[in-house]
C-alpha positions in Angstrom: -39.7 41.5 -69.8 -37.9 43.9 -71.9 -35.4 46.8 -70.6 -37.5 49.5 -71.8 -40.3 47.6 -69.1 -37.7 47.4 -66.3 -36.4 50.6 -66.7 -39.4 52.1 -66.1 -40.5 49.7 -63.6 -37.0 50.3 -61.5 -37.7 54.1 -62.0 -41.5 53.8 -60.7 -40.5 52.2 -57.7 -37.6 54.9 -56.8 -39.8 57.4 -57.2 -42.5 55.9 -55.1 -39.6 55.2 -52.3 -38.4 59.0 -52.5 -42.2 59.7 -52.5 -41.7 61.8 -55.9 -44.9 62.0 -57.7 -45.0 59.2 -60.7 -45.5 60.6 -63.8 -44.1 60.1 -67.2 -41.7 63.3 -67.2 -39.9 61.6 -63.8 -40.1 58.4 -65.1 -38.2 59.8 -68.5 -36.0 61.8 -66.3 -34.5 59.1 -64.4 -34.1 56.9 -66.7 -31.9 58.9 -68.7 -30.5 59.9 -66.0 -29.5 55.9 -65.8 -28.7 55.9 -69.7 -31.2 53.5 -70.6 -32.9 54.2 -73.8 -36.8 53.4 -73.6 -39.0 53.4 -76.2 -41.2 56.5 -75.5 -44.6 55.2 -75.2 -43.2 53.1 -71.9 -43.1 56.0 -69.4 -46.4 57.8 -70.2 -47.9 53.2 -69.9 -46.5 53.3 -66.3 -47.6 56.5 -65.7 -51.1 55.9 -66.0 -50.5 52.2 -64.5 -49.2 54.1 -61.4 -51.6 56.9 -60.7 -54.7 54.0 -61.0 -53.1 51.9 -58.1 -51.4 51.8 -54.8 -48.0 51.3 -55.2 -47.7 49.5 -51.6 -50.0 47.1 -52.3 -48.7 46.3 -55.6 -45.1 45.6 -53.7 -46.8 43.7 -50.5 -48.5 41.3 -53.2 -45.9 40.2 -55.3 -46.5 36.9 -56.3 -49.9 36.2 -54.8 -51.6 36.3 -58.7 -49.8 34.6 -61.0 -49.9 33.0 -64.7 -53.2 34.8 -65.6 -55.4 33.2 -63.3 -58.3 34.7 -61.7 -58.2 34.1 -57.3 -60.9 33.7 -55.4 -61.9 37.4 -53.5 -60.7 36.2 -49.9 -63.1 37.2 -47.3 -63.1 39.6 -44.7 -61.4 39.0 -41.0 -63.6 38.8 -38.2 -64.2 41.3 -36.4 -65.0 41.5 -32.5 -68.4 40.1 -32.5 -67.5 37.2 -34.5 -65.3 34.2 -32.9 -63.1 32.2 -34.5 -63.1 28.6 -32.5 -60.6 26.0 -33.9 -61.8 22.1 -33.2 -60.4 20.5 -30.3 -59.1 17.9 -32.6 -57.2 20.5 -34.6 -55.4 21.8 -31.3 -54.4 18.6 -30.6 -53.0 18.0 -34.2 -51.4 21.6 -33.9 -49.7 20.5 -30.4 -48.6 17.4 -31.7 -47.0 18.5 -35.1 -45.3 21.2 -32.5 -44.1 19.0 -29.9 -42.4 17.3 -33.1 -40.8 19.4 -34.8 -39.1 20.5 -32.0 -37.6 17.5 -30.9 -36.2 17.3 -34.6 -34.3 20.6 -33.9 -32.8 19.4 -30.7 -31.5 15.6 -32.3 -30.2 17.8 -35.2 -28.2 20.4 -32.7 -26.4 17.0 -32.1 -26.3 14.7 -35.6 
């Protein structure tokens, strides 16, 4: 990533923390402000990047794409007529793993 793109990607996300409107003249404004030189094309990109999306989810879901690849739409919770049941075996498995890794915390309070 180039400093032109973090410059303006810094400056994007200040702006959406103040709750400033994002648009290219703030974007251009703070980062002069910071005495970066951006190629002038960049603040106008993030802009229009910005106004098309939510800025919160953008920063909740860093990380979850990655490398190009397309994910799977997840589904939707259940809601209150719907039950989610786990297997019996899996509770046991669950209480098991559980009742394990706890006893490794105590013996390594003492190693």
């Amino acid at each position: 990533m180039s400093t032109s793109e973090l410059a303006c990607t810094y400056a994007a996300l200040i702006l959406h923390d103040d709750g400033i409107e994002i648009s290219a003249e703030n974007i251009s404004k703070l980062v002069k402000t910071a005495n970066v030189n951006v190629e002038s094309y960049w603040p106008s990109l993030f802009a229009k990047l910005c106004e098309k999306k939510n800025i919160d989810d953008l920063i909740m879901n860093v990380g979850a794409g990655g490398c190009g690849v397309a994910r799977p739409v997840t589904t939707a919770a259940p809601t209150a007529s719907q039950s989610v049941s786990i297997p019996e075996e899996k509770k046991n498995e669950m209480e098991v793993i559980k009742e394990e890794s706890e006893d490794d915390m105590i013996i390594g309070l003492f190693d």
